[in-house]
C-alpha positions in Angstrom: -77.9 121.5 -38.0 -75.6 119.2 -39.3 -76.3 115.1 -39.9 -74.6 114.2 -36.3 -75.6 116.6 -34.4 -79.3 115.4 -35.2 -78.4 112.2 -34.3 -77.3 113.5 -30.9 -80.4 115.1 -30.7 -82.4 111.9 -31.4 -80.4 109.9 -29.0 -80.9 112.8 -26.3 -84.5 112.2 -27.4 -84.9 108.5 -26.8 -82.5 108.5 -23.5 -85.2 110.6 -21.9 -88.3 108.9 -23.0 -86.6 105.6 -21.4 -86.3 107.6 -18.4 -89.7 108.7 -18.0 -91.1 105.5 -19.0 -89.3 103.9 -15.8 -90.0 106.6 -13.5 -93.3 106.1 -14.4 -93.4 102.4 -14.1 -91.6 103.0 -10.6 -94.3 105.3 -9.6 -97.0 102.7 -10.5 -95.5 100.1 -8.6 -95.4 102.4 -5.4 -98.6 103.5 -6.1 -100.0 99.9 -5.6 -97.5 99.2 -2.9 -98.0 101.9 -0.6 -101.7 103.3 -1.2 -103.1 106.0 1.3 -106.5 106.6 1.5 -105.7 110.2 2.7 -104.1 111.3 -0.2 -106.8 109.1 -3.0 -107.2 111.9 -5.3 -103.0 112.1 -6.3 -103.0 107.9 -6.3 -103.7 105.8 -9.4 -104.5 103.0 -7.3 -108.0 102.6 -6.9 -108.6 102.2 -3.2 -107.3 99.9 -0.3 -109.3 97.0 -1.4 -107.2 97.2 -5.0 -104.2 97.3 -3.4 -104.9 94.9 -0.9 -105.1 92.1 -4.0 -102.2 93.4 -5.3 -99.6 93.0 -2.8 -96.3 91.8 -3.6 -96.2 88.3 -3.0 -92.9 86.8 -1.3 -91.7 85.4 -4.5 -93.4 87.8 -6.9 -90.3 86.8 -9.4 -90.6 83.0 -9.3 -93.8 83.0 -10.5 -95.6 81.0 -13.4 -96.3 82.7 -17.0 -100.3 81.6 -16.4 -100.5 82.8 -12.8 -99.3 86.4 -12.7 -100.0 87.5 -9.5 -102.6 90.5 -8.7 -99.6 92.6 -8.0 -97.9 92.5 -11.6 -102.4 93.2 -13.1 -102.7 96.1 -11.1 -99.3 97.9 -12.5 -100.6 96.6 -15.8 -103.7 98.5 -15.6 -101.9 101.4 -14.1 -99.7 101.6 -16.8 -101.9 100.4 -20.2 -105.5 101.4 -18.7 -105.3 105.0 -17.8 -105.3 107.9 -19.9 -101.5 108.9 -18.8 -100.6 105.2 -19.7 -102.7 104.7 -23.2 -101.5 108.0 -24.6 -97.4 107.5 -23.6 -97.5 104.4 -25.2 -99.4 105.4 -28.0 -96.3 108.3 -28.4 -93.5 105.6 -28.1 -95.2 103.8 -30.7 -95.4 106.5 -33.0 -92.1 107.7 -32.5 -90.7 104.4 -32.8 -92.6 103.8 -36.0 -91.7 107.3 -36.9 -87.8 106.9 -36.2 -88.1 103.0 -38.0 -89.1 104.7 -41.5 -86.6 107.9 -41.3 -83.3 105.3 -41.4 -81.5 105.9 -44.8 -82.7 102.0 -46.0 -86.2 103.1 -45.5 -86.5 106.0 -47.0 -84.5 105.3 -49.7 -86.7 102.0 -50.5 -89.9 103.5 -49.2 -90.2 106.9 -49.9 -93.6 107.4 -50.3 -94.1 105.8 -46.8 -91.7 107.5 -45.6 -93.5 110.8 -45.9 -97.0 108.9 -44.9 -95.7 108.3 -41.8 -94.3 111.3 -40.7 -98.1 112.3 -40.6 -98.2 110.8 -37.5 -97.1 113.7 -35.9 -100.0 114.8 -35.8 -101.8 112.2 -33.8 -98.0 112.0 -31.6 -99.1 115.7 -30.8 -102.6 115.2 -29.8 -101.9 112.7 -27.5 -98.7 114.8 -25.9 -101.5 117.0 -24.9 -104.1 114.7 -23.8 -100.8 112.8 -22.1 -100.8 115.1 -18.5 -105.0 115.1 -18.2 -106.4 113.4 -15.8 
């Protein structure tokens, strides 16, 4: 594979991680916005009384840094707190970290880095399994 096509590749790559990051945040914020207690076991919300704090409040974006509204804590938790959250953002940062040392400058400058951090591959896989479990 020549030098440009990997870069296609990688930028393929990152394209679709953005897009299943936001799909993901989109889900979370219907999640919270439309729970149904019939259907509790497929929902990350907790239960009606969960989403019943975290409405969406009229203005929901002219709100205050120190008063984020239960809404904005509840997608938070959805997407930090739970395994599917912890573990995608524990793969974007290793791939980000991954992709940060593998530019020319880096590796050049850094080599021994460089190679230490492609280890983390390893963890990257690990949590690409543990990503889908509930």
């Amino acid at each position: 594979m020549s030098g440009t096509e990997k870069k296609i590749v990688t930028f393929l790559y990152y394209v679709f991680i953005v897009i299943h990051t936001v799909a993901h945040f989109i889900n979370a914020i219907n999640f919270v916005q439309h729970y149904d207690a019939k259907f509790a076991e497929i929902n990350w919300a907790r239960d009606e009384d969960d989403v019943r704090r975290g409405q969406l409040p009229k203005l929901f974006f002219i709100t205050t840094i120190n008063h984020f509204p239960a809404f904005t804590q509840n997608v938070f938790r959805l997407m930090f707190l739970t395994p599917v959250g912890f573990s995608g953002w524990t793969m974007i940062a290793c791939l980000v970290v991954i992709w940060t040392f593998s530019t020319r400058q880096m590796r050049e400058y850094f080599y021994n880095s460089f190679l230490g951090v492609h280890h983390l591959f390893l963890f990257f896989f690990i949590m690409m399994y543990y990503h889908p479990v509930r």
